[in-house]
C-alpha positions, 0 to 999 in steps of 0.5 A, spaced: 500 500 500 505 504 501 508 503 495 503 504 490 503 511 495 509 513 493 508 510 486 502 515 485 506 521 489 512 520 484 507 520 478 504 527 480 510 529 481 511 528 473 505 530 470 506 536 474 512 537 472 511 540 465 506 544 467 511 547 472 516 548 466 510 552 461 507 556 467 515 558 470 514 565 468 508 566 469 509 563 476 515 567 478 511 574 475 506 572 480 511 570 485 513 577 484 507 581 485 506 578 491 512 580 494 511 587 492 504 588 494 508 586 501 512 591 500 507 596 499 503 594 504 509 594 509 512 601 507 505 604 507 505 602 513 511 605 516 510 612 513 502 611 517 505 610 522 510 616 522 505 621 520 502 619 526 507 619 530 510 626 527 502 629 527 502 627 535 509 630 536 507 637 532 499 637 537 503 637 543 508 642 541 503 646 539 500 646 545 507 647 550 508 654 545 501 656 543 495 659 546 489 663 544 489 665 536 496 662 535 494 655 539 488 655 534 491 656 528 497 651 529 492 646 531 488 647 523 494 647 520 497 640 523 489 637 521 491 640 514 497 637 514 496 630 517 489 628 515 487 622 516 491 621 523 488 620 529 493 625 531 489 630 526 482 629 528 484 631 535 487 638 531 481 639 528 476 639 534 481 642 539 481 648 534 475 649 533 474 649 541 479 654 542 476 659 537 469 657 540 472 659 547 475 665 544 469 667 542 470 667 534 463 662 533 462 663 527 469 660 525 468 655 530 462 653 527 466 652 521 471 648 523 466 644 528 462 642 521 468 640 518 470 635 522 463 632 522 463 632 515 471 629 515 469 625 521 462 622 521 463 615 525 469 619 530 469 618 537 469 624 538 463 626 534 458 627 539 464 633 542 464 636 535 456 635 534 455 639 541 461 644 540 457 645 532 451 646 536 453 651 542 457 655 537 450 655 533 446 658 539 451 663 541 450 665 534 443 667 536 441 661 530 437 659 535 433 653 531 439 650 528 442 650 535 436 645 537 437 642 531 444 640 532 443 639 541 438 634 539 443 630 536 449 631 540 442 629 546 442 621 543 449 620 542 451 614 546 458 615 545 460 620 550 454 621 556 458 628 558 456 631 551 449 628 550 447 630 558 451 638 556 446 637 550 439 635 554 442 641 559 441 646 554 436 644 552 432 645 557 436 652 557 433 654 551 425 650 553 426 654 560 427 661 556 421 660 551 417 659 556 416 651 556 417 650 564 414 643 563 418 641 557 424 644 561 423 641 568 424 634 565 430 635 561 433 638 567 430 632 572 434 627 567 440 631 567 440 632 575 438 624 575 443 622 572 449 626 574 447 628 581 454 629 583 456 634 579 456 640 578 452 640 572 447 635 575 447 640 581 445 645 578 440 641 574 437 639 580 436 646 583 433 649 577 428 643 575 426 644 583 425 652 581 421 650 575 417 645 580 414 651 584 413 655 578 409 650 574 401 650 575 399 646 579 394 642 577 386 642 579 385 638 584 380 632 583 373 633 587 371 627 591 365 624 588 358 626 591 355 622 596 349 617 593 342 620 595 339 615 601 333 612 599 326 614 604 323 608 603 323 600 601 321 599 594 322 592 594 315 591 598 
């Protein structure tokens, strides 16, 4: 039995043999191919990983050297330069957040929509949808501020920004007159960050509005059923 084994095994080796001496160059081009895809894919790889590298170290540089307008530029230019890093995702947000507190809300309004489009699946989209919305509101283009909190309030991705969005909500409702709807965004936040000092303040303002609200009419009890004088059954 091991004989016809090894009997077979040499007659495949010999029929496969000149398929082997016909294909050769086609073989060795594939071979070849092969090895170059590798190379590719390696030095791709590398140059990835010191773009990223590079991108960090410029972020961090320009965070120790810069602040205000220069901090905010530099921080655009490395998101420009390194796109496509992660290192430039945290560029850009960064930036957009430094000309939000700088009080430039419509550049920052600019730069938050850009990161949205550039990065919609981003960890840090839930921040960039709320900085988009509070430079929108601070902006007075109150309509597309609640617009935009409503998204940022369902994102599941990052709860501080979802409960930042739902508190100015409840800011907006509370100034146009919505105490009810207002009382209950303000009692989620307050619920779910008690012991914070955003849920803190939540928590007082929903007990203001609480007290503010009208009460509701109270139910009369039910009328006393009239007494019979006299047995209809006889």
């Amino acid at each position: 039995m091991q004989a016809q084994e090894e009997v077979s095994a040499e007659d495949y080796l010999f029929r496969l043999w000149p398929w082997l001496e016909a294909n050769a160059k086609r073989l060795a081009f594939g071979a070849a191919l092969a090895v170059i895809a590798i190379f590719v894919f390696t030095f791709y790889t590398y140059r990835q990983n010191q773009r990223e590298i590079a991108a960090g170290e410029a972020l961090t540089q320009a965070n120790l050297s810069d602040t205000g307008a220069q901090l905010a530029a530099a921080c655009l230019k490395i998101a420009a330069d390194y796109a496509g890093t992660a290192a430039a995702q945290r560029a850009r947000l960064q930036g957009a957040t430094v000309l939000f507190i700088t009080g430039k809300y419509a550049d920052a309004q600019t730069q938050f929509q850009m990161f949205l489009d550039a990065y919609p699946d981003s960890f840090f989209t839930a921040q960039a949808t709320l900085g988009l919305a509070s430079s929108l509101d601070a902006l007075g283009k109150t309509d597309q501020a609640v617009s935009a909190y409503q998204r940022a309030s369902n994102q599941t991705s990052d709860l501080n920004a979802a409960l930042n969005a739902k508190f100015s909500l409840a800011r907006i409702d509370e100034a146009q007159g919505k105490l009810a709807e207002a009382q209950r965004l303000y009692g989620e936040v307050a619920r779910t960050f008690g012991n914070s000092s955003l849920g803190s303040e939540a928590g007082l303002r929903a007990m203001d509005l609480t007290a503010r609200l009208p009460k509701a009419p109270a139910t009369p009890a039910p009328a006393p059923a009239a007494s019979v004088p006299f047995n209809l059954s006889k």
